[in-house]
C-alpha angles and dihedrals in degrees: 000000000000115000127251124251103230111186114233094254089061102047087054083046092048094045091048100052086046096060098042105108096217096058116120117258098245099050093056092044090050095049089050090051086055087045095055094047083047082063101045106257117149112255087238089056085042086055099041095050091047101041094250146116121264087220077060091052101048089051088061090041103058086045090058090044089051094053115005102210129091091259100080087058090073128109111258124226115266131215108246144168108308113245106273086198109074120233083227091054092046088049097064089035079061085049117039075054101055081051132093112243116239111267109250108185090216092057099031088199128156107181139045122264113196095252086057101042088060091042084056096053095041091052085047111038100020086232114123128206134161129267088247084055093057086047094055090038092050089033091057091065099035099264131139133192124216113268133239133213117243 
């Protein structure tokens, strides 16, 4: 197989995002992959030196041939399953927990737990979700709600 042209600019780009520790795995496997057809390895050899397929190799080669710069090695994005949750749900879970609770003399409480938080939205917006549901809601920007002992 014919080797690839890479500019100067990209080569540095390519090496420097190689030796950066927090690059993901695959980028960097992926960029080594385009390094070693730049130097004229076989896409069987490629494969064989990195623990992958060449069917594998060719794939990355023909996206770097289609657009020579390291952002074509990146992972596109995949269809997956649509959010069940509406933004529009994990927006007043967000919110029911930045709240105060009313004060209700028999629970003294003063905070959420994530029972209550879904109880909440369900009594105001007639929408019901698990209490797992309100942790991940709350985990993915950093909340928490208070816990509760079981």
């Amino acid at each position: 197989m014919r080797a690839i042209q890479i500019s100067d600019q990209e080569r540095r780009r390519l090496e420097k995002t190689v030796n950066q520790r927090t690059a993901p795995a695959g980028l960097v496997r992926r960029i080594k992959a385009i390094l070693m057809i730049q130097q004229g390895h076989r896409p069987v050899d490629i494969a064989d030196a990195l623990g992958v397929s060449d069917r594998w190799v060719r794939k990355w080669r023909g996206r770097w041939q289609a657009a020579p710069q390291l952002e074509s090695l990146y992972e596109r994005e995949r269809p997956g399953r649509p959010p069940v949750i509406s933004q529009q749900t994990r927006r007043e879970v967000i919110n029911i927990a930045s709240s105060r609770p009313e004060y209700d003399s028999d629970s003294r409480r003063t905070t959420w737990s994530q029972e209550q938080i879904a109880d909440e939205l369900e009594r105001k917006t007639a929408v019901k979700i698990s209490r797992s549901s309100v942790q991940r809601i709350l985990g993915e920007r950093g909340q928490r709600s208070s816990r509760r002992r079981q």
